[in-house]
C-alpha positions, 0 to 999 in steps of 0.5 A: 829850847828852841823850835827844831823848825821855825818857820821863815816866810821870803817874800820875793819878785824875780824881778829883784836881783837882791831877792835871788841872793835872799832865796839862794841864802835860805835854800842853802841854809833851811836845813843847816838852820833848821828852818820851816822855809815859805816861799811867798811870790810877791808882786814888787811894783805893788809893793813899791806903789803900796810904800811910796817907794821907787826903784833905787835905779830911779837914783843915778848915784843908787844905780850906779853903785847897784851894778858895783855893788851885784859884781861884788856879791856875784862873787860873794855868793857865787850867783851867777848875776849878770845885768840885763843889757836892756836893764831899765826896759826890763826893770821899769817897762817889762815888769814881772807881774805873769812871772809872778803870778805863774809862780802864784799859780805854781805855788797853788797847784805844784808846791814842790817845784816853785824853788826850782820854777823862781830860780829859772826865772831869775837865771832867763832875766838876771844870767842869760839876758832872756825874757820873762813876760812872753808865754813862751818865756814862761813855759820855756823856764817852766820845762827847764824847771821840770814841768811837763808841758800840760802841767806849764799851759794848765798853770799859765792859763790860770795866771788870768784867773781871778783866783790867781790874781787875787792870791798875788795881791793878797800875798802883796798885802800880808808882805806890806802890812808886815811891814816892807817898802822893798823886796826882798822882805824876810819874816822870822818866827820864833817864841811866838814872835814874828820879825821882819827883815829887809834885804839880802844883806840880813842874814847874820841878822836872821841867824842871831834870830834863829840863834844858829850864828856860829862866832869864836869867843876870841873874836866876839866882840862886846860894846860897853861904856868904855868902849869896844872890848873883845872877849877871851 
């Protein structure tokens, strides 16, 4: 039988759209799929610089299709993702790394509020056009997150504390060595095994991990060596 909580890890920037989606997914789903859900902020460009990989903007034709491509799964799962005006500048110069390590901070000092403090991240850079990297940006999304004003400066002031950055880093690492090039990254454990999982677009996948995905018998569909054939 399996766990009634298997724990689930999502490594995640605010930086990435795709990983606003993953977050949303799991936080709708923890309990339905009875998961022990772990929020891990990573720090994106890192990872990308660890894996030799580059942002798919770089690409016009992946770029291009990626605006195509948030207008459809805005509406799919009714996230409300809008691209910033100044997309490469906010992407490829602004960068993530204090949002990041607030929420590195957050997650050392005040757990329970880092769902609520990522999701206003994202809405500030990925809904209403808004800053990130600015002190005033981060406290500003951190009261409308819930915390008090001396709860966000004592947390904001930390975010330069070696303390935190290594925390940030050493987060980075356990999601490369797990295996990711991209964010977001998504580590499924079950029956002593971990797997892991790469964008938002797994999560049929994770649900078949987790044995939680529900299919009717008249539509699940076998692949043999005559070829595709449907039960029932």
């Amino acid at each position: 039988m399996a766990s009634l909580l298997r724990k689930v890890e999502l490594f995640y920037d605010v930086l990435s759209p795709y990983s606003w989606l993953c977050f949303e997914v799991l936080c709708r789903y923890q309990k339905i799929w009875k998961i022990n859900l772990h929020l891990r902020p990573t720090y994106i460009a890192g990872i990308m610089k660890s894996s030799g990989n580059k942002p798919p903007a770089l690409l016009p034709l992946k770029g291009k299709y990626m605006l195509m491509d948030l207008e459809y799964l805005r509406e799919f799962y009714q996230v409300p993702i809008q691209v910033p005006k100044d997309f490469f500048s906010v992407i490829l110069e602004k960068g993530s790394i204090t949002a990041m390590r607030f929420l590195t901070a957050i997650n050392m000092e005040n757990p329970e509020m880092l769902e609520k403090a990522s999701r206003e991240l994202w809405m500030r850079v990925w809904s209403r056009n808004e800053d990130i990297t600015e002190p005033q940006s981060i406290l500003a999304a951190a009261k409308k997150a819930g915390l008090s004003e001396e709860q966000a400066k004592g947390l904001l002031e930390k975010c330069s504390t070696d303390k935190v950055k290594n925390s940030l880093k050493e987060t980075t690492d356990v999601a490369f060595n797990y295996g990711a090039f991209g964010l977001p990254t998504v580590v499924v454990h079950v029956d002593n095994k971990s797997h892991m999982l790469f964008g938002s677009d797994r999560m049929e996948l994770l649900a078949h991990l987790l044995e939680s995905w529900k299919s009717s018998g008249k539509t699940k569909s076998k692949v043999t060596d005559n070829g595709p054939g449907c039960s029932g």
